[in-house]
C-alpha positions as CSV (number, residue, x, y, z in Angstrom):
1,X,1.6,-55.2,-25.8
2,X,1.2,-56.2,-29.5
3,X,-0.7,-53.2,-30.3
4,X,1.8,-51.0,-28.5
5,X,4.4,-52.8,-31.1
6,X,2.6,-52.1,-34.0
7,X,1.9,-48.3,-33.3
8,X,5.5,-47.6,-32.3
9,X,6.8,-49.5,-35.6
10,X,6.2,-46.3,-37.2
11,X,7.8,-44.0,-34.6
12,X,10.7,-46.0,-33.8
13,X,13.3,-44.8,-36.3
14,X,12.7,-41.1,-35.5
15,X,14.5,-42.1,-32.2
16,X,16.9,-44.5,-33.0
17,X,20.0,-42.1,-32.4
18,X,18.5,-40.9,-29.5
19,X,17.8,-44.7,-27.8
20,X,20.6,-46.5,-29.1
21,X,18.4,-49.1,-30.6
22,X,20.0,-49.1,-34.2
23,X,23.0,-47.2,-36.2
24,X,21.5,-44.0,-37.7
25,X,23.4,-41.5,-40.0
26,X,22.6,-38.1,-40.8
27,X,22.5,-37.3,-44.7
28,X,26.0,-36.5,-46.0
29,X,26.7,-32.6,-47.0
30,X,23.4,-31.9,-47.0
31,X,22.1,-34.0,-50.0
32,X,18.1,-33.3,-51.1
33,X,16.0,-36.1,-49.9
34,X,14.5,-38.6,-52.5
35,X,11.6,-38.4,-54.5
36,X,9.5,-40.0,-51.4
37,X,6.2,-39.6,-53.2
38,X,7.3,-41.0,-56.2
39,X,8.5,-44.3,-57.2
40,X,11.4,-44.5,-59.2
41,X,11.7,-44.7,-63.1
42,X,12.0,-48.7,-63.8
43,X,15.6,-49.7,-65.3
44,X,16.3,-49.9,-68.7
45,X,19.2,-50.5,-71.2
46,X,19.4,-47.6,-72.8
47,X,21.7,-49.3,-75.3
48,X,23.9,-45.5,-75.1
49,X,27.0,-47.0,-73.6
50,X,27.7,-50.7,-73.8
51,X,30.7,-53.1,-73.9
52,X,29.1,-56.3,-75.9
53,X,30.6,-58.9,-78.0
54,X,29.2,-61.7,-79.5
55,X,27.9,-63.6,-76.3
56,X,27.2,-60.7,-73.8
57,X,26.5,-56.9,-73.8
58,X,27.1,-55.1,-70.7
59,X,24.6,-51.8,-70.8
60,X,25.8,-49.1,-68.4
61,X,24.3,-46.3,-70.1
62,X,22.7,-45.1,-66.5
63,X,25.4,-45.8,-63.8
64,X,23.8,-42.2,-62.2
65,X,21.0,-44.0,-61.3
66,X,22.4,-46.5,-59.2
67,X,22.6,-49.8,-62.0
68,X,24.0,-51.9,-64.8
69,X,22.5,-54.0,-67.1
70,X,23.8,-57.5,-68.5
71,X,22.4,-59.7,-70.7
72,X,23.9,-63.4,-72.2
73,X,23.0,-62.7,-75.4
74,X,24.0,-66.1,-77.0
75,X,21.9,-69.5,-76.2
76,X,24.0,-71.9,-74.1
77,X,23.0,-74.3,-71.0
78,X,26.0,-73.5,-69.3
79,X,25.9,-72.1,-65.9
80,X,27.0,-68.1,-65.9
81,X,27.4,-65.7,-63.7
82,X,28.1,-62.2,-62.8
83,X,30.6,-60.1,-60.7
84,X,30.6,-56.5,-59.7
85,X,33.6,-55.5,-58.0
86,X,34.8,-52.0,-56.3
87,X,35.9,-52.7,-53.0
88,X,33.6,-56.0,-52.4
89,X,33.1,-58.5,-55.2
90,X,29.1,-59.0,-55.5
91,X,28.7,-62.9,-57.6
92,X,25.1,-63.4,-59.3
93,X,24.1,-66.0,-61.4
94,X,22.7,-64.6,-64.8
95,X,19.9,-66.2,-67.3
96,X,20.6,-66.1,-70.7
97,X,18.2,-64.0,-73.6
98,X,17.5,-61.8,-70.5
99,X,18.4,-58.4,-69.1
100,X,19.6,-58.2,-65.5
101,X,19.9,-55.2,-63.5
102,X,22.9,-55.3,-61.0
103,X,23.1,-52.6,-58.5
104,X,26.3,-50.3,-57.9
105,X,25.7,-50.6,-53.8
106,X,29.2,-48.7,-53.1
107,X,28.6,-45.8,-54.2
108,X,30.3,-43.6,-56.4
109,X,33.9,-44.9,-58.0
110,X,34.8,-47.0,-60.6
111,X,33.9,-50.8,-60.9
112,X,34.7,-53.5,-62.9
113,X,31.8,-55.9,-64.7
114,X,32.5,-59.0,-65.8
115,X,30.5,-61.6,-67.5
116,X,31.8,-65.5,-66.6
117,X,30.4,-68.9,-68.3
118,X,31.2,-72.5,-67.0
119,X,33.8,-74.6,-69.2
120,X,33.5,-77.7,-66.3
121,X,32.9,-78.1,-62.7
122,X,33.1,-75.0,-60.9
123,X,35.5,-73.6,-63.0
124,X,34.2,-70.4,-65.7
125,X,36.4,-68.0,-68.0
126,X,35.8,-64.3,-68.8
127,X,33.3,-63.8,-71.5
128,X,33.5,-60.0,-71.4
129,X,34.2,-57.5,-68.9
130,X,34.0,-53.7,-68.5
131,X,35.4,-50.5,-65.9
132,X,32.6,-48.4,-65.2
133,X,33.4,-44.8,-63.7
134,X,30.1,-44.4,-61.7
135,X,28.9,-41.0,-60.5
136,X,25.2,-41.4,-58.9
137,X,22.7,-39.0,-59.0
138,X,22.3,-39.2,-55.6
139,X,23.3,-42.0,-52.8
140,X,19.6,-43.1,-52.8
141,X,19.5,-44.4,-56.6
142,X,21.0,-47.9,-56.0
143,X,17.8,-48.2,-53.5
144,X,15.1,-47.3,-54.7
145,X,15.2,-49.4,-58.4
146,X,14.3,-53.0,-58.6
147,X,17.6,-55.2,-58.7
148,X,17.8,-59.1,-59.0
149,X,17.6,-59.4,-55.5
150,X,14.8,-56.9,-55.1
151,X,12.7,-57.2,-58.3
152,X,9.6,-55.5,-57.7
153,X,9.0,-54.2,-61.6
154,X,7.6,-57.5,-62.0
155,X,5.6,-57.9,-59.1
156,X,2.5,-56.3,-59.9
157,X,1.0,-57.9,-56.8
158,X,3.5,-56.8,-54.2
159,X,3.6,-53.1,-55.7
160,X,0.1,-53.4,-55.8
161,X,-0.4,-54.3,-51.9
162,X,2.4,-51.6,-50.8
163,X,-0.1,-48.7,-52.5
164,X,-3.1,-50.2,-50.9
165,X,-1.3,-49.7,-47.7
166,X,-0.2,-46.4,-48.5
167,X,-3.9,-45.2,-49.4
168,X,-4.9,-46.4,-45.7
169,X,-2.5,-43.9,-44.1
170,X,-4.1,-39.9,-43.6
171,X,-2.6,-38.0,-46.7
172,X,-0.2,-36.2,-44.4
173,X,1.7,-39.6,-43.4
174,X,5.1,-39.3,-43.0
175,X,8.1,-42.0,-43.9
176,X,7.8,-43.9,-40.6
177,X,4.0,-44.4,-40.5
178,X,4.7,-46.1,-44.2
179,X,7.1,-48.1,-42.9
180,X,5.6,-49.1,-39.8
181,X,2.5,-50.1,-42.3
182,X,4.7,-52.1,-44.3
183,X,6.6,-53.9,-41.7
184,X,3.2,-54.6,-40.0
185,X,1.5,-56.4,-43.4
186,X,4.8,-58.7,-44.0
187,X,4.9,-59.7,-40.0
188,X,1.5,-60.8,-39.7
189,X,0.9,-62.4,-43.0
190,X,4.2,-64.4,-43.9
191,X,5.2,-67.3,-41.5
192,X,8.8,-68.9,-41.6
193,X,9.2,-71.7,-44.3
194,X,11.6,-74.0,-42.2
195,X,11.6,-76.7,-45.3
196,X,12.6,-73.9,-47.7
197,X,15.0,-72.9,-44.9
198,X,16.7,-76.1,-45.2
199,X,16.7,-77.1,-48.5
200,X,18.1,-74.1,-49.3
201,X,21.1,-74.7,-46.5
202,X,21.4,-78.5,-48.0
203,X,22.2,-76.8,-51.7
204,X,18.4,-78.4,-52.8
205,X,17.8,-74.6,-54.3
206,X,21.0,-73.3,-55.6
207,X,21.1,-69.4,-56.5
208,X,18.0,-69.5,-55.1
209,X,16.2,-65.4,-55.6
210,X,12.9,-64.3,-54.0
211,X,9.7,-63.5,-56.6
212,X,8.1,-61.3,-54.5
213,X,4.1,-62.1,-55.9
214,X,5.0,-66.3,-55.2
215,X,5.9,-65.0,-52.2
216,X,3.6,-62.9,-51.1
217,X,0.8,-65.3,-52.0
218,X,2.0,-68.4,-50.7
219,X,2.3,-66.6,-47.1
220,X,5.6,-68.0,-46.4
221,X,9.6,-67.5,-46.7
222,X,12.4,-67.8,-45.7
223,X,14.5,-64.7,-44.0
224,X,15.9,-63.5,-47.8
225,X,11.9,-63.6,-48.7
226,X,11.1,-61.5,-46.2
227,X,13.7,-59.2,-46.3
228,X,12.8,-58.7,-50.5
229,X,9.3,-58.3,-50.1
230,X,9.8,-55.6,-47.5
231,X,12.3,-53.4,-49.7
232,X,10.4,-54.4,-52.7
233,X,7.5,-52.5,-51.1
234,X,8.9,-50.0,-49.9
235,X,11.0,-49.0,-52.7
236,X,7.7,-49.3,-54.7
237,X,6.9,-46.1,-52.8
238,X,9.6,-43.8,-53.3
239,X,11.2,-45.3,-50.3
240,X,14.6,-45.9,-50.0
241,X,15.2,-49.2,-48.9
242,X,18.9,-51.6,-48.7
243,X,18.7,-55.0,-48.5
244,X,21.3,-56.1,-46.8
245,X,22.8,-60.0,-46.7
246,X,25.1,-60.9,-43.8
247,X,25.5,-63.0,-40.7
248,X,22.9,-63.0,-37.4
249,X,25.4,-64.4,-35.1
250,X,26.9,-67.4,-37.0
251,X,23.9,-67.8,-39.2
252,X,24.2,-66.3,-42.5
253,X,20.6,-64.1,-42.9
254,X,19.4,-61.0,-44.4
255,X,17.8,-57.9,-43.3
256,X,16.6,-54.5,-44.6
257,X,17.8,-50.5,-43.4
258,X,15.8,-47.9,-44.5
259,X,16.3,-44.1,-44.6
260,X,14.0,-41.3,-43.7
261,X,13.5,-37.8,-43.7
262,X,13.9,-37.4,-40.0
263,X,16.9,-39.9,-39.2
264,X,18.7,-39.9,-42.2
265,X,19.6,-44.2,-42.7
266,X,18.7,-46.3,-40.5
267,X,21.5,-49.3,-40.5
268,X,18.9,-52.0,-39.3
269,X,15.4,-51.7,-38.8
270,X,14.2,-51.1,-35.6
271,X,10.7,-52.4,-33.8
272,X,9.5,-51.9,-29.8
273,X,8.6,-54.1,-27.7
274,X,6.1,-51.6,-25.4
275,X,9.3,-50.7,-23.1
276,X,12.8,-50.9,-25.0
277,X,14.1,-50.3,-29.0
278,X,15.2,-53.1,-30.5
279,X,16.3,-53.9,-34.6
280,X,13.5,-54.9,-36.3
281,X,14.6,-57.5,-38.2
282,X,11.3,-58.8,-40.0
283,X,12.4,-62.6,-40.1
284,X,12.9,-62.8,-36.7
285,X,10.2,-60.5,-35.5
286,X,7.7,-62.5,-37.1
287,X,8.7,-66.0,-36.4
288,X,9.8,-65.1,-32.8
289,X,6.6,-63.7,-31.3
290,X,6.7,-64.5,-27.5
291,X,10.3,-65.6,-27.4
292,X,12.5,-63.5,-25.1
293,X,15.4,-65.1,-26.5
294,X,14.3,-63.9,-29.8
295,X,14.2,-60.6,-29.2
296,X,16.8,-60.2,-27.2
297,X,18.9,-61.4,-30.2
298,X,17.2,-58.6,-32.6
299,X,17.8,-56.1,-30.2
300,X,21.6,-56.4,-30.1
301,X,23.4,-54.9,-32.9
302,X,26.6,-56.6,-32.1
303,X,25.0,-59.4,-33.5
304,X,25.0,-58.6,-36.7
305,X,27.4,-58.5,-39.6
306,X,26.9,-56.4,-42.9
307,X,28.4,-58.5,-45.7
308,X,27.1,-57.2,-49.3
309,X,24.4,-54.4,-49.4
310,X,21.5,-54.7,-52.6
């Protein structure tokens, strides 16, 4: 039965309309698929258009390809944080001296970046903000670069393993066989950190962000790790790959869609159990092996919630 799961992980999205086992949509008006061979160029701050004072610098020099860049440019040890607002406001805690890629996850339309730094308590004020008119190359580009929530340009490790699975697949391979090689590798070699788990839920690791090589050789995580490590990868590849943060039930969690050449995107992963389609959601397929109650749970979309896309 295993096996059967493993070889239909990458057939399983082809028929996802078909079955019913997850929300597919067919590409809008015709748009050119993605670069799938190719991974994409890595982000940078271009330093072409910017909104900066003397604290911050807001880079948006390529909102085409799906990002913008912030750095705190002035030393402090106050807290500060990030928003990116179009129709949902996206909050991310920023580290000073550094650049950050953000990622514009709505599409095309104008946003508004602000920078924020702590005065006291949990109040912040505006250090500097910015409207961005964004026009994306395509409706791939926020997905396939590294973000903060999905940073594999520094994970030399994790990019590393996601081509060595790539070179095991025939040279014909299409999208689903990669991801059904991906999916497998995080399944069977990450187990569920429940001490992670609830530190994290007690406020023990505040603005807490997956590195995809610590996680990938400690052999553990918690759902956001897993869900990271599998776009990480995938985007790697040329793959386009969302992250996407929301609720499992009442349990707030995370879990990845993907889009391919013969579906179109796939709003939730899917995986087989030998007889019926279910969404593969990698946290739960992994720590839930043998639980009927488990799967049942993945398996029902109705069960989840999208709440912020990355």
């Amino acid at each position: 039965m295993k096996k059967m799961q493993r070889r239909a992980a990458a057939l399983v999205l082809a028929f996802a309309l078909a079955l019913g086992g997850g929300k597919a949509a067919a590409l809008d008006n015709g748009a050119s698929p993605p670069p799938m061979a190719e991974a994409a160029e890595m982000p940078v701050a271009s330093g072409t258009k910017t909104e900066k004072n003397g604290k911050a610098t807001i880079d948006y020099s390529n909102t085409s390809d799906g990002y913008v860049m912030v750095q705190f440019t002035a030393s402090t040890d106050k807290r500060l944080k990030v928003q990116v607002t179009k129709t949902t406001t996206y909050t991310y805690d920023l580290t000073p001296k550094t650049w950050t890629t953000f990622p514009f996850s709505e599409g095309d339309g104008t946003y508004k970046v602000t920078v924020f730094e702590n005065t006291s308590g949990t109040k912040y004020a505006t250090v500097l903000s910015a409207s961005i008119k964004v026009t994306l190359s395509d409706e791939f580009a926020p997905f396939l670069r590294p973000n903060q929530y999905v940073d594999y340009s520094v994970a030399e490790d994790a990019v590393a393993k996601a081509a060595e699975l790539m070179g095991e697949l025939d040279a014909d391979a299409d999208t689903l066989q990669k991801v059904g090689k991906v999916y497998d590798f995080v399944v069977k070699n990450l187990t569920y950190d429940k001490q992670k788990a609830s530190d994290v839920t007690a406020g023990k690791l505040t603005g807490y962000l997956p590195v995809l090589d610590d996680v990938l050789e400690a052999g553990t995580g918690i759902c956001f790790d897993y869900a990271s490590l599998m776009a990480g990868m995938l985007r790697s590849q040329g793959i386009p790959c969302k992250l996407v943060v929301g609720y499992a039930g009442k349990t707030y969690h995370a879990w990845i869609s993907v889009w391919t050449e013969e579906a179109g995107w796939v709003e939730g992963a899917i995986y087989f159990d030998g007889t019926t389609w279910h969404r593969m959601d990698p946290t739960f397929a992994s720590s839930g092996k043998g639980s009927a109650t488990i799967m049942k749970f993945i398996g029902d979309g109705k069960n989840y919630t999208e709440k912020y896309l990355y």
